[in-house]
N, C-alpha and C positions, 0 to 999 in steps of 0.2 A: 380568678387570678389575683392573685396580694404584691403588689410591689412593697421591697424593702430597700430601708438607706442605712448606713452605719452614723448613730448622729455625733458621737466621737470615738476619734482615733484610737482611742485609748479602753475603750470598750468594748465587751462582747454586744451586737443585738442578737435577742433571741428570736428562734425560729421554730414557729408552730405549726399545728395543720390545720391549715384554711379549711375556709366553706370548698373552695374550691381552687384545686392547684393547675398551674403551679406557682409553685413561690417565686418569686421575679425579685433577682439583688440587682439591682441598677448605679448603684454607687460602690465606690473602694471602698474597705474598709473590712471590719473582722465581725465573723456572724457564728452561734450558736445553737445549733439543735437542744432543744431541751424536751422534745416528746417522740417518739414513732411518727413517723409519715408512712401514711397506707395510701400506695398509687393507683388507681381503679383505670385511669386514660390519660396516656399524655406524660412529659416530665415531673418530675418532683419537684428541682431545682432550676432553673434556667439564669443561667447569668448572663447579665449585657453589658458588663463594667469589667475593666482590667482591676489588676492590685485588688483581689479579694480573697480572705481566707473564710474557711465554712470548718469549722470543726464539730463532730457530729457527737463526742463528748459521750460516745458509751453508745449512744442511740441508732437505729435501723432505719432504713428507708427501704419498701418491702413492695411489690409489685404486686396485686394482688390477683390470683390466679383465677382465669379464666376472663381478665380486664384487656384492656390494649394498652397496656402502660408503654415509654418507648423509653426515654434515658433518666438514668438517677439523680446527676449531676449532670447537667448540660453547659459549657463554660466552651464549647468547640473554638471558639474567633476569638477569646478574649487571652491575654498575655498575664502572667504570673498572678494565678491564682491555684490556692493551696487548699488536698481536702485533706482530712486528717480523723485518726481515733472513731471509727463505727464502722456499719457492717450494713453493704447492699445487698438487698436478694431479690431476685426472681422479676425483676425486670425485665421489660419487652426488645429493648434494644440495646443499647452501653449501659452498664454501671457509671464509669467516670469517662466522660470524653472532654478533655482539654488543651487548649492551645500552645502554643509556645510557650517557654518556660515556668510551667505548671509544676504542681507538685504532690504527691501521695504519700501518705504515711498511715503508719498502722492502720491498714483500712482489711477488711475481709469483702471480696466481692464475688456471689457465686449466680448461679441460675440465670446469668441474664441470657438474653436471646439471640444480641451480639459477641460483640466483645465485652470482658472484663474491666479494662481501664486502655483507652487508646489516649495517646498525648502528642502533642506535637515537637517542634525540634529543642533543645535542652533543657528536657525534663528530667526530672526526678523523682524514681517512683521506689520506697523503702518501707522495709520491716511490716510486707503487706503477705495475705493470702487471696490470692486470685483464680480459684480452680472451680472448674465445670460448671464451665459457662459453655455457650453452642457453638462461641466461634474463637477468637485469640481467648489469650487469657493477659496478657500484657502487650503492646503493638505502641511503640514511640518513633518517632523519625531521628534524626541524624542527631548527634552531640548531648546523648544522653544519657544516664547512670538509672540503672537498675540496678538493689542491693538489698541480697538478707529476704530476698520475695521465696513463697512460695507460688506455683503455677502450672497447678496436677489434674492430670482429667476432663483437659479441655477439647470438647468431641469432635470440633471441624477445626480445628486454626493450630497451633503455635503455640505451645506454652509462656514461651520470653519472645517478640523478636523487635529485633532493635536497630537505625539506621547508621552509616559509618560515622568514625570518630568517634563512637559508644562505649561501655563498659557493664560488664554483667558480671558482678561477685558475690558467691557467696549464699546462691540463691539454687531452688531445687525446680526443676522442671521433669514431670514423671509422669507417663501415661497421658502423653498429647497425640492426638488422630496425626496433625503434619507435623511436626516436629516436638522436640526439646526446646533449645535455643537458636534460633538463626541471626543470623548476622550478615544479609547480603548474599554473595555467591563466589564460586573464584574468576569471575570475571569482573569486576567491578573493586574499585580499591575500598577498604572496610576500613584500616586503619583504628583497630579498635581493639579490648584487651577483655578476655572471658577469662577468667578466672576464680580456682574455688568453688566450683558447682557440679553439681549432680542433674546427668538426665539421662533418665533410665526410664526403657521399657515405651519409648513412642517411636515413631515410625522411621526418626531419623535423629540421633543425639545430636551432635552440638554440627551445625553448618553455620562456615564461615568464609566471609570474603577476603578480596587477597591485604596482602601485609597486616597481617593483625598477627598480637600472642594469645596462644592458648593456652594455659599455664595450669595443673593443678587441680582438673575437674575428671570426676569420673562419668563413666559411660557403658553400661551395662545392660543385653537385654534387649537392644534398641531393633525394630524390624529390618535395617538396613544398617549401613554404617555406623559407626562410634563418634567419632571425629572427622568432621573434612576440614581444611585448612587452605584458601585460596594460596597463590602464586604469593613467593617473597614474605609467605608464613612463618613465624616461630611457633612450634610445638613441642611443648617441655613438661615432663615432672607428671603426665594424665595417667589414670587407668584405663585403659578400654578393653574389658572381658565379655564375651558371649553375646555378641553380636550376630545378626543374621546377616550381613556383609562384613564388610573390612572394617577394621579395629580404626586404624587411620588413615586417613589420606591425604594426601601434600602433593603440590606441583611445583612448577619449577620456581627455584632457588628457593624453596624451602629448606627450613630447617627443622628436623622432629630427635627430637634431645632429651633421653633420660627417662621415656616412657615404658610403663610396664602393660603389654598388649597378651593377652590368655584368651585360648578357647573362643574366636572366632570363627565363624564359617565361611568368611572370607578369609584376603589375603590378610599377615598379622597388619605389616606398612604397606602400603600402594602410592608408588610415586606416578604419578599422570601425566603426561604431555609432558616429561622433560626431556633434555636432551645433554644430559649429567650436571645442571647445576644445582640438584638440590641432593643433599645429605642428612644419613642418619647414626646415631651414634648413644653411646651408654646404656643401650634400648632389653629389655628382656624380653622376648618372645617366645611363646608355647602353644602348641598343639592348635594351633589356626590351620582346620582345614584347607584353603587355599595354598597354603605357603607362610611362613615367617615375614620373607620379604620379596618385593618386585618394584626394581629399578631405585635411582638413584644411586649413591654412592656413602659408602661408611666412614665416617669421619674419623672414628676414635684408633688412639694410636695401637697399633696390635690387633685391630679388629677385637675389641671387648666386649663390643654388641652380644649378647647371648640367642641363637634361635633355636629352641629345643633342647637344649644342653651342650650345643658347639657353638664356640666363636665365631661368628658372620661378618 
């Protein structure tokens, strides 16, 4: 075990591979990969100090197979620290596990035996690849932004899932065992905005909890539903085609606005447990086995809604 300090602010320290890891930052301050680390047992990195950045600068930290390695980056307890620029693999447990407002950037994290990058509550995780790993592939708690991630192929977890007051834009979740993107459930208030995303072809697209927008994201392929939307949801502007359930779903006083729903084997919309306060409107619907639509009510004037080629 190597402990390191940063001995100014203003400096990268560099980080090499010990005799023996792991490498221990115990001080704030900003640190530097400059070689491969090969994990044989145990972390790579373990942090005991808030306020640290680790920039991996091109470089790999690499679990080495048939070892017991456990986490890449281990920073779980400690508050705003930042990893940045390189590529985990094949680690035994987390790639990146960090605490409150933490932060990821261009990072690639695949093979691990957990999750891919788990953070705590306002974190920031961007312009990463996080796919097929064994369990999530992205997993942050409450008031957090995910953006521009990939997170495909992840065999037991969740491609994105994120806790309420959250945001997910912009980002691909594809071919995840329990989901795409979750966001809560429609019991629980989410207050959170998904937007601009694709998740196709995992077990369930985008689930989400109540009062959030869903704005803008496609959904195709998914073994269940497309889109679910808790209670007092806006749903606006999504594709959801060929799904093996329902295209969308919304409860009460939702709103589902403007979406193009195709070639479901569910119903196209499914309004749930209301009792007429949610509405649907501008919407085009086609050839969904179940039906176009069940329950709620049409907002748009003239009934403009399209299902099948008649106004609904």
């Amino acid at each position: 075990m190597i402990a390191l300090s940063a001995w100014n602010a203003s400096a990268q320290t560099p980080l090499r591979q010990p005799r023996k890891l792991p490498i221990v930052i115990a001080k704030p301050g900003s640190y530097r990969l400059v070689e491969n680390l090969e994990v044989k047992t145990g972390d790579a990195i373990h942090v005991t100090s808030p306020n640290v950045t680790i920039d991996l600068d091109g470089f790999a930290i690499v679990g080495i197979a048939g070892g017991t390695s456990t986490d890449g980056i281990n920073a779980v307890a400690m508050q705003f620290v930042t990893v940045s620029n390189g590529t985990i693999s094949g680690m035994g447990n987390i790639g990146i596990a960090l605490g409150p407002n933490g932060t990821v950037k261009s990072m690639r994290i695949s093979g691990s035996g957990g999750d891919g990058i788990d953070c705590g509550t306002d974190c920031t995780i961007a312009d990463s690849n996080v796919s097929s790993n064994a369990q999530n592939g992205i997993a942050t708690s409450s008031d957090s932004e995910v953006r521009n991630c990939v997170a495909n192929n992840n065999a037991n977890g969740v491609g994105i899932e994120v806790g309420p007051g959250s945001t997910v834009t912009g980002s691909t979740a594809s071919g995840n065992s329990s989901g795409g993107i979750n966001a809560g459930n429609h019991s629980v208030p989410c207050n959170c905005r998904i937007s601009g995303n694709v998740a196709n072809n995992n077990s369930t697209g985008i689930f989400v909890g109540d009062s959030a927008v869903i704005s803008g994201n496609m959904t195709a392929g998914n073994q269940s539903f497309g889109i679910c939307g808790g209670k007092s949801s806006t749903i606006v502007g999504n594709t959801s085609n060929g799904n093996a359930g329902q295209g969308i779903i919304s409860f009460a006083g939702g709103s589902v606005m403007g979406n193009t729903i195709t070639g479901n084997q569910g119903i196209g919309i499914a309004v749930m447990n209301d009792t007429g306060t949610a509405g649907y409107g501008q919407s085009v619907m086609l050839d969904n086995q179940g039906g176009d639509v069940n329950g709620g009510k049409s907002l748009s004037p003239g009934n403009t809604n399209l299902c099948s080629g008649t106004a609904c």
